[in-house]
PDB file of N, CA, C, O and CB in Angstrom:
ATOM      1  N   UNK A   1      88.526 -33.421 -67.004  1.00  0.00           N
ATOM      2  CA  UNK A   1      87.860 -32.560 -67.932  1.00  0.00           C
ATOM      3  C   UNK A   1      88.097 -31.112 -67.511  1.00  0.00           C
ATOM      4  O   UNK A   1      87.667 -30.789 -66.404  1.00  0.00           O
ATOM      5  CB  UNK A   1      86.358 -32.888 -68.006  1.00  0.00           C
ATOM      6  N   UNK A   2      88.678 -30.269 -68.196  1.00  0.00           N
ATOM      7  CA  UNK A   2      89.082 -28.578 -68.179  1.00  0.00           C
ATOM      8  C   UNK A   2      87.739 -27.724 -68.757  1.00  0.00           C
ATOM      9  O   UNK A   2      87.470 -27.883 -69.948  1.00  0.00           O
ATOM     10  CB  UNK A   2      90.615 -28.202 -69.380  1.00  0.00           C
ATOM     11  N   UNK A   3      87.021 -26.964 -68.075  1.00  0.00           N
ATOM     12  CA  UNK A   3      86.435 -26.223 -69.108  1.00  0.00           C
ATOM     13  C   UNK A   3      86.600 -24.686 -68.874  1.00  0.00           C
ATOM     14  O   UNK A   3      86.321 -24.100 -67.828  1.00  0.00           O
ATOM     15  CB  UNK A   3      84.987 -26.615 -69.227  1.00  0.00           C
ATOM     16  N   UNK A   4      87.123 -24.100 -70.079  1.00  0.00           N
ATOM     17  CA  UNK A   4      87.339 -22.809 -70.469  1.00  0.00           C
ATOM     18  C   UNK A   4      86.101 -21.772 -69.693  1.00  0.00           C
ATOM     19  O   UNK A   4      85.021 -21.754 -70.283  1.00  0.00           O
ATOM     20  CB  UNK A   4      87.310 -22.819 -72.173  1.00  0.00           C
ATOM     21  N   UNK A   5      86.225 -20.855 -68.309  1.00  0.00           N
ATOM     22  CA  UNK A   5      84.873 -20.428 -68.223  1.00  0.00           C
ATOM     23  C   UNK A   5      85.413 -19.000 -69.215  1.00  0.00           C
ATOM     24  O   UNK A   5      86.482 -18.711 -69.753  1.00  0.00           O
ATOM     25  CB  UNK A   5      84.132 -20.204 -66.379  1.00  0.00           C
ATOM     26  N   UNK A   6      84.090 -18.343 -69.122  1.00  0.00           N
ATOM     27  CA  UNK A   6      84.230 -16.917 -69.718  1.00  0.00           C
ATOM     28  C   UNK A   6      84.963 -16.027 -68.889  1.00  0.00           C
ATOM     29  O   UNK A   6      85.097 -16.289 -67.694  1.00  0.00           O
ATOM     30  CB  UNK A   6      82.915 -16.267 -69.968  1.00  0.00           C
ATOM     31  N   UNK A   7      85.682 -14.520 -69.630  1.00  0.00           N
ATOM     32  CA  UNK A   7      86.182 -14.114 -68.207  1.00  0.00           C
ATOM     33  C   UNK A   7      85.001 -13.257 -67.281  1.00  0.00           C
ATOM     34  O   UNK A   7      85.203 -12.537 -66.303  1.00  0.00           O
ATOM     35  CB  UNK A   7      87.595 -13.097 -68.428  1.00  0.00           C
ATOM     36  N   UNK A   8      83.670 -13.611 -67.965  1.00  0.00           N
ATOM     37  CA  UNK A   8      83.350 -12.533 -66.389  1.00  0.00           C
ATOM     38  C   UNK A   8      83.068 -13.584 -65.340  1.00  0.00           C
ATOM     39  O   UNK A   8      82.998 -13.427 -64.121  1.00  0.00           O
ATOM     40  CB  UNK A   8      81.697 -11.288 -66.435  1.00  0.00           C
ATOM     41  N   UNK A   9      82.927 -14.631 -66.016  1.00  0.00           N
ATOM     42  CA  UNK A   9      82.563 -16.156 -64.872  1.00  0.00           C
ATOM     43  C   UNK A   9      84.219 -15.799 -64.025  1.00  0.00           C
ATOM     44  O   UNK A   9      84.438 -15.279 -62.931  1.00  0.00           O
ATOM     45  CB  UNK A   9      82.451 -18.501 -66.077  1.00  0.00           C
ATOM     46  N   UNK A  10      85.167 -16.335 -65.077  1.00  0.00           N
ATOM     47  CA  UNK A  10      86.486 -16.456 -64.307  1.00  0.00           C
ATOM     48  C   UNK A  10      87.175 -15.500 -62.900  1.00  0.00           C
ATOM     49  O   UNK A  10      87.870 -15.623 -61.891  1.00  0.00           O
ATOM     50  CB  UNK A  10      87.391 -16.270 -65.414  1.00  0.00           C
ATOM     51  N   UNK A  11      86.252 -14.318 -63.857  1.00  0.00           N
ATOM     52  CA  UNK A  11      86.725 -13.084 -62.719  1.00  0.00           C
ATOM     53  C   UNK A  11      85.902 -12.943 -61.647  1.00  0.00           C
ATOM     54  O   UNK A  11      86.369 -12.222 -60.765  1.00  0.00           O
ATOM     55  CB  UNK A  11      86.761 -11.617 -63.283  1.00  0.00           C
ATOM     56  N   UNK A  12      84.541 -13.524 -61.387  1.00  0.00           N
ATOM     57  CA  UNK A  12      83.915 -13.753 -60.380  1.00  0.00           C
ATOM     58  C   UNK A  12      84.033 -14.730 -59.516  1.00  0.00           C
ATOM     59  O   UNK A  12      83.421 -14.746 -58.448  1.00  0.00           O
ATOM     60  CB  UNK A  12      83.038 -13.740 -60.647  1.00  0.00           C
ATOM     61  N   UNK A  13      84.978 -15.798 -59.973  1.00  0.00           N
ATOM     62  CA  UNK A  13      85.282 -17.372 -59.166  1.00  0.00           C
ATOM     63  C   UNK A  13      86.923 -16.564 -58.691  1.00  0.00           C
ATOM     64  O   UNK A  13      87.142 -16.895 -57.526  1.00  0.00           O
ATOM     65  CB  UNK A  13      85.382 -19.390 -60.612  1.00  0.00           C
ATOM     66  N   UNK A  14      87.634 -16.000 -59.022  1.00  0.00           N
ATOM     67  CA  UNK A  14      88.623 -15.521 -58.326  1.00  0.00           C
ATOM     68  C   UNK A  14      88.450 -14.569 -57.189  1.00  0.00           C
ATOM     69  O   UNK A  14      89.161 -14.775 -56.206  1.00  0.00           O
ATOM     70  CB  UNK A  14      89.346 -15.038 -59.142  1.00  0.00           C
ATOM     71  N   UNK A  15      87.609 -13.544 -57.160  1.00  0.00           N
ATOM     72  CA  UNK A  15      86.978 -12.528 -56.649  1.00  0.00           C
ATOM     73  C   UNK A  15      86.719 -13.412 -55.406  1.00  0.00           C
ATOM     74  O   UNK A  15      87.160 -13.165 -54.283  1.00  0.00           O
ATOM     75  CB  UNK A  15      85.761 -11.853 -57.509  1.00  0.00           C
ATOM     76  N   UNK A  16      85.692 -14.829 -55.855  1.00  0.00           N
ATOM     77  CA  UNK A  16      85.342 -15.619 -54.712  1.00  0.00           C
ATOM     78  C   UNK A  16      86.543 -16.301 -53.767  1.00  0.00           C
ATOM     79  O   UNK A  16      86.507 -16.324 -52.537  1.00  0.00           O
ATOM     80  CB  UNK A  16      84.474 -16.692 -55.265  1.00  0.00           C
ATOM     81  N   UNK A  17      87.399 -16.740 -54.428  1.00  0.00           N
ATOM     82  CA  UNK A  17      88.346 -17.648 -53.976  1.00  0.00           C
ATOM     83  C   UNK A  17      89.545 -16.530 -53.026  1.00  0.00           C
ATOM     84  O   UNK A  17      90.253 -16.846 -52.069  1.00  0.00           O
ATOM     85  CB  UNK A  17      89.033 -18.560 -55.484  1.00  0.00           C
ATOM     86  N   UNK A  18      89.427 -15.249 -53.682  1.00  0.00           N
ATOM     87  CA  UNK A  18      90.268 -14.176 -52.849  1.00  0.00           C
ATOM     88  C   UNK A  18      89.441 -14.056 -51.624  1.00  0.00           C
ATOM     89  O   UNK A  18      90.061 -14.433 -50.629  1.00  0.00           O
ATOM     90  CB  UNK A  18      90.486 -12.630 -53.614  1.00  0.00           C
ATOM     91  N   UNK A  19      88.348 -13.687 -51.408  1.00  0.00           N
ATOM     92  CA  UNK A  19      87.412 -13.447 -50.602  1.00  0.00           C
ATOM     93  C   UNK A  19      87.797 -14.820 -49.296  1.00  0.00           C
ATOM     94  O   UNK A  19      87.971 -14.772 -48.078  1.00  0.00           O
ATOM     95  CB  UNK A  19      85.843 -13.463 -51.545  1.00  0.00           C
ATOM     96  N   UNK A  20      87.804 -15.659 -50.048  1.00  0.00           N
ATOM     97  CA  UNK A  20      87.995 -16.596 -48.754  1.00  0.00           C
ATOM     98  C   UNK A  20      89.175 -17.456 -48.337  1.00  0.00           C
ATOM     99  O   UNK A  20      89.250 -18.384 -47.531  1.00  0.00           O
ATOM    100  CB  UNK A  20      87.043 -17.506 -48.792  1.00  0.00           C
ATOM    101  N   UNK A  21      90.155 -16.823 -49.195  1.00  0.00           N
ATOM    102  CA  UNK A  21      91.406 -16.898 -48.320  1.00  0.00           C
ATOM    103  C   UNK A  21      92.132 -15.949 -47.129  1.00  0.00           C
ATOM    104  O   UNK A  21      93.004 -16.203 -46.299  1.00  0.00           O
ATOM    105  CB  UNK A  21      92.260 -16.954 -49.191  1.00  0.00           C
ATOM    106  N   UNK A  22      91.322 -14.683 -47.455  1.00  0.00           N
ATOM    107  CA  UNK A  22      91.104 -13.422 -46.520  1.00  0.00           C
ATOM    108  C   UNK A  22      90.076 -14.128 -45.285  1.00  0.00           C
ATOM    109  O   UNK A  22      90.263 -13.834 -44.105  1.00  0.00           O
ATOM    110  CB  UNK A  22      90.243 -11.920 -47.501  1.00  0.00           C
ATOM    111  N   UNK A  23      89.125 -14.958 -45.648  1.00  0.00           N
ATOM    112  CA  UNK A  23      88.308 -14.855 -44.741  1.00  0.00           C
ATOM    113  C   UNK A  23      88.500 -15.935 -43.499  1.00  0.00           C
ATOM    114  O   UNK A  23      89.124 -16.984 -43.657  1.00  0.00           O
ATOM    115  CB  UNK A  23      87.095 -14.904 -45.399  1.00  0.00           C
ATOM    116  N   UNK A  24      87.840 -15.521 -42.149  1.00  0.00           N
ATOM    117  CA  UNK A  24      87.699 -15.938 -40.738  1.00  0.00           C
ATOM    118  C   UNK A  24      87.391 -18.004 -41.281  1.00  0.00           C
ATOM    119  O   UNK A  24      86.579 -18.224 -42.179  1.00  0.00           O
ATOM    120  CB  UNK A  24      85.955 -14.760 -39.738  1.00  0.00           C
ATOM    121  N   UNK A  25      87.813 -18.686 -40.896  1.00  0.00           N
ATOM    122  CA  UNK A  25      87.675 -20.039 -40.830  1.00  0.00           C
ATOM    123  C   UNK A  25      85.824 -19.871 -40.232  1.00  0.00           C
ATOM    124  O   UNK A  25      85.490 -18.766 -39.805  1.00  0.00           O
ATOM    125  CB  UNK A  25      89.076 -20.876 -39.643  1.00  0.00           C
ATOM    126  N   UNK A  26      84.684 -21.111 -40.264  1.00  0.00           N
ATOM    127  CA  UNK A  26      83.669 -21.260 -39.454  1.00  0.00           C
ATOM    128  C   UNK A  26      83.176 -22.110 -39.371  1.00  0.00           C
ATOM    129  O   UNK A  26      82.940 -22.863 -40.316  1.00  0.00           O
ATOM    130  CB  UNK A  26      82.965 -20.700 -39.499  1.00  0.00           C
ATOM    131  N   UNK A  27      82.793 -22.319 -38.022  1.00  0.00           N
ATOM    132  CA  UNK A  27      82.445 -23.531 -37.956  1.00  0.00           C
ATOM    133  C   UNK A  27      80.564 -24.188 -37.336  1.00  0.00           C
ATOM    134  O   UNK A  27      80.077 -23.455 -36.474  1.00  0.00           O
ATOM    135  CB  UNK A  27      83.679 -23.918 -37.059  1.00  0.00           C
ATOM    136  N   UNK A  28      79.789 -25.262 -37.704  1.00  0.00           N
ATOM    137  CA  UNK A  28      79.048 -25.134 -36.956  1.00  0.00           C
ATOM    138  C   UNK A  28      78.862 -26.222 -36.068  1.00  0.00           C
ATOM    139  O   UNK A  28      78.735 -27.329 -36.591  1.00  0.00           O
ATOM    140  CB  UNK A  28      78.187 -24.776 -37.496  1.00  0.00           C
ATOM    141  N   UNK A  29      78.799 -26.097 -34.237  1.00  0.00           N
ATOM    142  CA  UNK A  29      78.603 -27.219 -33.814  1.00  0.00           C
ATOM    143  C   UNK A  29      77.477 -27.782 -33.411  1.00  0.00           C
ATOM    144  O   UNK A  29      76.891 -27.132 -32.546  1.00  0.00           O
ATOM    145  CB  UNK A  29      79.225 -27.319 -33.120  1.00  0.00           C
ATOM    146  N   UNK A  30      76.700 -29.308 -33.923  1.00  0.00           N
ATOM    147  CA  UNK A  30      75.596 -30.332 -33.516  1.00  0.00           C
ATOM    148  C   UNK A  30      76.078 -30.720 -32.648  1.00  0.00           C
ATOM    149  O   UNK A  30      77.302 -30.840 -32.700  1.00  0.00           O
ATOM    150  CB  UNK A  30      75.133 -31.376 -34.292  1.00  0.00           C
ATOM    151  N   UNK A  31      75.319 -31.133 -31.347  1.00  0.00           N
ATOM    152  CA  UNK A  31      75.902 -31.872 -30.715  1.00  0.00           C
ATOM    153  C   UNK A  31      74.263 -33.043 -30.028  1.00  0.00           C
ATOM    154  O   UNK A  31      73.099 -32.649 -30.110  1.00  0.00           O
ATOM    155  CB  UNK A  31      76.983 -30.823 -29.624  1.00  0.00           C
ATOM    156  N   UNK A  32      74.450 -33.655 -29.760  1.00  0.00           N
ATOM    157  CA  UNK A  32      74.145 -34.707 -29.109  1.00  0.00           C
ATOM    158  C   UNK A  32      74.643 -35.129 -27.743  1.00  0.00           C
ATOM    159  O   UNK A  32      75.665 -35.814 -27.708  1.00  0.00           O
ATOM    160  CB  UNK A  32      74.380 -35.508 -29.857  1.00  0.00           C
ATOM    161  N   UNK A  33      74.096 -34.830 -26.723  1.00  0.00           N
ATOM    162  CA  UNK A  33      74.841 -34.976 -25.508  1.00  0.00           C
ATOM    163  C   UNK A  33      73.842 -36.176 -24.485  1.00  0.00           C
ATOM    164  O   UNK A  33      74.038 -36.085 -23.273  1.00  0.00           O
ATOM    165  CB  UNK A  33      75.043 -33.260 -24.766  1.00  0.00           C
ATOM    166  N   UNK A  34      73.161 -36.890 -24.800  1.00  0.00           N
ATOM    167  CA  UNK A  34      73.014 -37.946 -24.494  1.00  0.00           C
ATOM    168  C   UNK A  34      74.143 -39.229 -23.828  1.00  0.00           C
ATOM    169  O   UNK A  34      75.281 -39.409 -24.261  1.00  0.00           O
ATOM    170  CB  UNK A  34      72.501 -38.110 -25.486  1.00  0.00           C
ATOM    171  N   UNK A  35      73.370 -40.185 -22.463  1.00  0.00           N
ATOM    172  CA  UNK A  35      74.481 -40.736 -22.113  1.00  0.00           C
ATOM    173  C   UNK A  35      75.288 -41.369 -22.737  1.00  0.00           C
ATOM    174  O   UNK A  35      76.498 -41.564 -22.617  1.00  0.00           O
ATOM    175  CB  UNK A  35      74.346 -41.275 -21.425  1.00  0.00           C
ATOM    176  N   UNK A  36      74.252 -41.800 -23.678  1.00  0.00           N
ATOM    177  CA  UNK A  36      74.660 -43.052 -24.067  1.00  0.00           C
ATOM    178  C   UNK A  36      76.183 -43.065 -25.750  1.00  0.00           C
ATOM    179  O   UNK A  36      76.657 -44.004 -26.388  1.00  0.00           O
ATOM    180  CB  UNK A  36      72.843 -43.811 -24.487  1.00  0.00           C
ATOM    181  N   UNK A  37      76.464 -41.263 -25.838  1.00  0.00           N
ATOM    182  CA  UNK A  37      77.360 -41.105 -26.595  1.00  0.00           C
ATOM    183  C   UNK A  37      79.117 -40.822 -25.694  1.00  0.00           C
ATOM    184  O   UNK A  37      80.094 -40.299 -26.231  1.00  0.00           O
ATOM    185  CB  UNK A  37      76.711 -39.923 -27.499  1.00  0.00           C
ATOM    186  N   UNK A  38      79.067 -41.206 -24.653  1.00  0.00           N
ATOM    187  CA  UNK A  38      79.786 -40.417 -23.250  1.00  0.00           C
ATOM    188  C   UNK A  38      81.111 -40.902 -24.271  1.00  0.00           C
ATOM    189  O   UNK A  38      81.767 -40.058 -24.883  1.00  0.00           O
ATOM    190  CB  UNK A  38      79.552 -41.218 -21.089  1.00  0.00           C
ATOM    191  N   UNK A  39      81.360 -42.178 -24.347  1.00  0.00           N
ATOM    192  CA  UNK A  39      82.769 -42.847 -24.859  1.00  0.00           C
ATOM    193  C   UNK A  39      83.466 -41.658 -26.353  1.00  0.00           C
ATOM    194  O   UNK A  39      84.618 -41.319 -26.626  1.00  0.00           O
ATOM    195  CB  UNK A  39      82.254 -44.889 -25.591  1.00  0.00           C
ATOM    196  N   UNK A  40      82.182 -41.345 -26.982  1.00  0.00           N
ATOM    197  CA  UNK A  40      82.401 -40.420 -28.499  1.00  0.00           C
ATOM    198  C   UNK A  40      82.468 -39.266 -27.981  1.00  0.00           C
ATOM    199  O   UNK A  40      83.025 -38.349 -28.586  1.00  0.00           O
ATOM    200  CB  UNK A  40      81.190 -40.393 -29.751  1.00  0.00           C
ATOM    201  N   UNK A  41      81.940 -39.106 -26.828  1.00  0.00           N
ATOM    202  CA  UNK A  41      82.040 -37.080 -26.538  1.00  0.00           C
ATOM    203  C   UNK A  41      83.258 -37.220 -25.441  1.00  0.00           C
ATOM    204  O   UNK A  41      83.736 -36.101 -25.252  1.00  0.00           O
ATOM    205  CB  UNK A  41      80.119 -35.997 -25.521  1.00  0.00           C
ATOM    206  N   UNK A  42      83.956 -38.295 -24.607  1.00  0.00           N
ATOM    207  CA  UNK A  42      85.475 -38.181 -24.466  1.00  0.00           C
ATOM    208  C   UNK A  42      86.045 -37.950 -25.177  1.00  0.00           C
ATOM    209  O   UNK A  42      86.819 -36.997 -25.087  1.00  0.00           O
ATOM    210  CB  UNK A  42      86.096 -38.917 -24.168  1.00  0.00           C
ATOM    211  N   UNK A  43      85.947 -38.748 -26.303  1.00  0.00           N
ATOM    212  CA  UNK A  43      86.903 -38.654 -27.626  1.00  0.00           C
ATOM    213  C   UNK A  43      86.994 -36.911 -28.576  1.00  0.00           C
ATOM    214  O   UNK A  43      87.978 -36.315 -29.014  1.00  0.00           O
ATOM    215  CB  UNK A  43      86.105 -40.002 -28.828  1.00  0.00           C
ATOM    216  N   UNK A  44      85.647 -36.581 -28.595  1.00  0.00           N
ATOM    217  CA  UNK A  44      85.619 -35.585 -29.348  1.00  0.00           C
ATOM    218  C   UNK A  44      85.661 -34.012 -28.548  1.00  0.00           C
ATOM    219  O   UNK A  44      85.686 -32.929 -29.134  1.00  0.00           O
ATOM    220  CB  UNK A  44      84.426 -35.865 -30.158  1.00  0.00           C
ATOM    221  N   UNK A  45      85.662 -34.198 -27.262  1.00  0.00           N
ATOM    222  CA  UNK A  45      86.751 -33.638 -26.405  1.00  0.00           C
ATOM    223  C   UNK A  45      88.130 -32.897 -27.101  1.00  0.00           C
ATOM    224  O   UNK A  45      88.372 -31.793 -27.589  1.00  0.00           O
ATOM    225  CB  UNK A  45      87.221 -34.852 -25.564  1.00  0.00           C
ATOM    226  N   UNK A  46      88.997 -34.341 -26.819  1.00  0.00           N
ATOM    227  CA  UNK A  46      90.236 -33.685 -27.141  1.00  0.00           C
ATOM    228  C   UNK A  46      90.483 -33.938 -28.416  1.00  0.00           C
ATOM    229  O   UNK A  46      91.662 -33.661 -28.640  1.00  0.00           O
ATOM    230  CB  UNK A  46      91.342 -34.050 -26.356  1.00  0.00           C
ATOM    231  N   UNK A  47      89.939 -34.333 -29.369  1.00  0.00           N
ATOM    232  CA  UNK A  47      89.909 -33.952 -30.668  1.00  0.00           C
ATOM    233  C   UNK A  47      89.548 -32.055 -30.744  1.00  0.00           C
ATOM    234  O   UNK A  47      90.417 -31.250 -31.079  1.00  0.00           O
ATOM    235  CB  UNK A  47      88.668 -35.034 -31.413  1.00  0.00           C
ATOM    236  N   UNK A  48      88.550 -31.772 -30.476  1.00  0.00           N
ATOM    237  CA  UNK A  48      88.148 -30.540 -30.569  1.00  0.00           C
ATOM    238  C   UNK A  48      89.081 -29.358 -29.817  1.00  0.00           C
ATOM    239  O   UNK A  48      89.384 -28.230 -30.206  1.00  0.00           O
ATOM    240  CB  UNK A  48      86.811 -30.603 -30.082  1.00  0.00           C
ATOM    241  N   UNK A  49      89.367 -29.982 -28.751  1.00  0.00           N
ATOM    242  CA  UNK A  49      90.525 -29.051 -27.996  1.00  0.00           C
ATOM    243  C   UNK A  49      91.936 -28.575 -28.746  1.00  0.00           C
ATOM    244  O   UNK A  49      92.579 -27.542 -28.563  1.00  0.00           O
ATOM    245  CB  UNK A  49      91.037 -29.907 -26.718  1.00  0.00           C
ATOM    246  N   UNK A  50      92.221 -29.799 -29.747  1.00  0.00           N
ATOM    247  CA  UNK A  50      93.057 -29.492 -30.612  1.00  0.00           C
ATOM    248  C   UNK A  50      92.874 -28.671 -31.711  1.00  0.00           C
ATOM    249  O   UNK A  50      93.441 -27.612 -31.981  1.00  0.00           O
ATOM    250  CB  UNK A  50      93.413 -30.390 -30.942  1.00  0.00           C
ATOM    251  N   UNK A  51      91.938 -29.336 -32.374  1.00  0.00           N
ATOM    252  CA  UNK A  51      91.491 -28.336 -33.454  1.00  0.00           C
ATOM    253  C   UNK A  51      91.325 -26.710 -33.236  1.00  0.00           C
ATOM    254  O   UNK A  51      91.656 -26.053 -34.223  1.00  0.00           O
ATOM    255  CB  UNK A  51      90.177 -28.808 -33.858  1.00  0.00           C
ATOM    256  N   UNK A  52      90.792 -25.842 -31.919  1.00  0.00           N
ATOM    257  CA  UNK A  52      91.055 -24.982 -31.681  1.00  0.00           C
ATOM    258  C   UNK A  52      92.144 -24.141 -31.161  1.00  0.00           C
ATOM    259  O   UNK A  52      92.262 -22.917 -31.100  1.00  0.00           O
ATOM    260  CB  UNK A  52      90.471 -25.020 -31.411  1.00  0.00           C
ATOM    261  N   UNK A  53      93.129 -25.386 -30.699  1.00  0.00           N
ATOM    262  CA  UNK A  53      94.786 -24.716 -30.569  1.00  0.00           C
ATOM    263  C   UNK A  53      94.968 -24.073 -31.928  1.00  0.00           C
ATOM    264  O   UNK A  53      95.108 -22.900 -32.273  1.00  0.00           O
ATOM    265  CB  UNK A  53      96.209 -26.009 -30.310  1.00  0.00           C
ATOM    266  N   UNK A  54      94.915 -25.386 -32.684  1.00  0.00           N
ATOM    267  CA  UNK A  54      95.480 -25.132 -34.092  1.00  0.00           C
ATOM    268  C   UNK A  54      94.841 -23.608 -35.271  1.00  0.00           C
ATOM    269  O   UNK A  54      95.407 -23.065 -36.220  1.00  0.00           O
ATOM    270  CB  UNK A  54      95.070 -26.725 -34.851  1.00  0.00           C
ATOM    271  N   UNK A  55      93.362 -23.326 -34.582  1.00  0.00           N
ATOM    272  CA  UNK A  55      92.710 -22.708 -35.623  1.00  0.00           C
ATOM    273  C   UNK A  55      93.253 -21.491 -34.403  1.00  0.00           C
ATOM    274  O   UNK A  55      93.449 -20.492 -35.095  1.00  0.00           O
ATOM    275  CB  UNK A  55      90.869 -23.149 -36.216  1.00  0.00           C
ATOM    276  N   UNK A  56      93.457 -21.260 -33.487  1.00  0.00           N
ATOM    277  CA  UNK A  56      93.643 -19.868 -32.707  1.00  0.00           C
ATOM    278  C   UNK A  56      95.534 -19.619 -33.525  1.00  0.00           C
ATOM    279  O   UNK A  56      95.973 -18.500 -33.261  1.00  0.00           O
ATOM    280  CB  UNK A  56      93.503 -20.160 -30.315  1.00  0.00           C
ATOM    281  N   UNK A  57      96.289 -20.303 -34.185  1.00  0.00           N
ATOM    282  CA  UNK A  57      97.151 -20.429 -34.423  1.00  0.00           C
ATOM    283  C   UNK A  57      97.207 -19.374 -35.753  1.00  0.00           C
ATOM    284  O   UNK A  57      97.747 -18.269 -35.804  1.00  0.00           O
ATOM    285  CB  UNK A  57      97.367 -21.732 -34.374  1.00  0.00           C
ATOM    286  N   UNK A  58      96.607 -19.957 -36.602  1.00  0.00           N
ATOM    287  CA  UNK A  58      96.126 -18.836 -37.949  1.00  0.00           C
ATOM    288  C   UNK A  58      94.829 -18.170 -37.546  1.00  0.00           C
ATOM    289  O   UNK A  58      94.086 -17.994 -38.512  1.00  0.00           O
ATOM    290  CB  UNK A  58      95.769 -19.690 -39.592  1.00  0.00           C
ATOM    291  N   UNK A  59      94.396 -17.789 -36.492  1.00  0.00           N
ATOM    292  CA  UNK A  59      93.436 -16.474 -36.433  1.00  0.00           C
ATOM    293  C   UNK A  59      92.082 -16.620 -36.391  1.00  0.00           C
ATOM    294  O   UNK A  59      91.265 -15.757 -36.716  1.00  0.00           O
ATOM    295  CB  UNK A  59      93.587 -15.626 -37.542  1.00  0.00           C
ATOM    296  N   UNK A  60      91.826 -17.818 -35.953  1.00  0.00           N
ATOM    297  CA  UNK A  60      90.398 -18.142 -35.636  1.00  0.00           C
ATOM    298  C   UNK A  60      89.716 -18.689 -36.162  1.00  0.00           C
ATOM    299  O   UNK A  60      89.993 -18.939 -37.335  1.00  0.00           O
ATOM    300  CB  UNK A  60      89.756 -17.467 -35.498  1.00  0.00           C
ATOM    301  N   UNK A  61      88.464 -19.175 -35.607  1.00  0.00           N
ATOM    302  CA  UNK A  61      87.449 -19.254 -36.062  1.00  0.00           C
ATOM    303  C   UNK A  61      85.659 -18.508 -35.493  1.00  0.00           C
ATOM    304  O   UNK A  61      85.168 -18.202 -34.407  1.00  0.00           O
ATOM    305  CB  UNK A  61      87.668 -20.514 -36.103  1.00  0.00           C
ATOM    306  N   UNK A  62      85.336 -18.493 -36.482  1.00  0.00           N
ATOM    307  CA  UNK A  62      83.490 -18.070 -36.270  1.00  0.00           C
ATOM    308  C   UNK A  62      83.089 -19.118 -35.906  1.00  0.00           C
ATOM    309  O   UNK A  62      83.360 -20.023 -36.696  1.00  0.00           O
ATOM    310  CB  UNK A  62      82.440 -17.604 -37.573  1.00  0.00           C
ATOM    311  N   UNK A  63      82.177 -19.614 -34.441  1.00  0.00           N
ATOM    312  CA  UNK A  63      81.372 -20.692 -34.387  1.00  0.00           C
ATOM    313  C   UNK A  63      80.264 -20.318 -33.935  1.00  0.00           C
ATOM    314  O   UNK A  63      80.000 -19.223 -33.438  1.00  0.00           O
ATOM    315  CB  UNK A  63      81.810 -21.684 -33.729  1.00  0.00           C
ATOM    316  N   UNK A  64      79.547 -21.254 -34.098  1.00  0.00           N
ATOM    317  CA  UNK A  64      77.794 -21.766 -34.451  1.00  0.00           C
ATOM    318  C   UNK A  64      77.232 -23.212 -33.177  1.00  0.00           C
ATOM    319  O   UNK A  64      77.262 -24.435 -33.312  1.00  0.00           O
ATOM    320  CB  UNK A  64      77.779 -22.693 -36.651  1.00  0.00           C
ATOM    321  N   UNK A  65      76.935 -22.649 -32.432  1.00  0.00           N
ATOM    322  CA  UNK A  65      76.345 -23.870 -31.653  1.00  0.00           C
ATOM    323  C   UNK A  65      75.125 -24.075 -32.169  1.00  0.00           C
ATOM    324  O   UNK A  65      74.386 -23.128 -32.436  1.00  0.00           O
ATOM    325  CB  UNK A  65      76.210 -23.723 -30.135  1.00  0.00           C
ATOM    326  N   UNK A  66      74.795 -25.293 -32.357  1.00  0.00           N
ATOM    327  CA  UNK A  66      73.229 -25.779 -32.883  1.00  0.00           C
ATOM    328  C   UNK A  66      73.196 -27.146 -31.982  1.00  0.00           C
ATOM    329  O   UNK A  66      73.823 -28.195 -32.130  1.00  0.00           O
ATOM    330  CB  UNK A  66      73.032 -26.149 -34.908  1.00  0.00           C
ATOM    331  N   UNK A  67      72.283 -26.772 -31.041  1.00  0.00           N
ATOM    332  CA  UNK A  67      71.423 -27.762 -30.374  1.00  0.00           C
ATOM    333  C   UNK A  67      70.416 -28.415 -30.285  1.00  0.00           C
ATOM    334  O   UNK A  67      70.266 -29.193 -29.343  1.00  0.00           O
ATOM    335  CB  UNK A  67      71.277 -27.625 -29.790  1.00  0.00           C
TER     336      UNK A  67
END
C-alpha cells in the first residue's frame, strides 16, 4: 500500500531521514551480569568487540550504559 503524503508531511520525513544519515550511530547498553549468564556474556564479548571495530570504521557510535 503507497500513500501519497502532503508535501509539508513529505518535506518533513526527508528533513528527518537527511538528519540521520548525517547522524552519530547510538547505542544503549542493558546488561545483566549475573553468574549464571557467564556462557552468554563470553559470547556477547566478542560479538560486541566486533561490532565496535566495525562502527569505529564509519565514525562511531554514542553509547548509553544502563544498569
Amino acid at each position: 500500500m503507497t500513500t501519497n503524503l502532503p508535501a509539508s508531511h513529505a518535506k518533513q520525513v526527508a528533513e528527518f531521514l537527511q538528519k540521520q544519515r548525517t547522524a552519530r550511530g547510538r547505542l544503549i547498553f542493558a546488561l545483566d551480569a549475573t553468574a549464571s549468564r557467564q556462557p552468554t556474556w563470553d559470547a556477547s564479548v566478542q560479538l560486541q568487540a566486533q561490532m565496535f571495530e566495525e562502527a569505529g570504521k564509519i565514525g562511531g557510535l554514542e553509547v548509553q550504559l544502563v544498569y
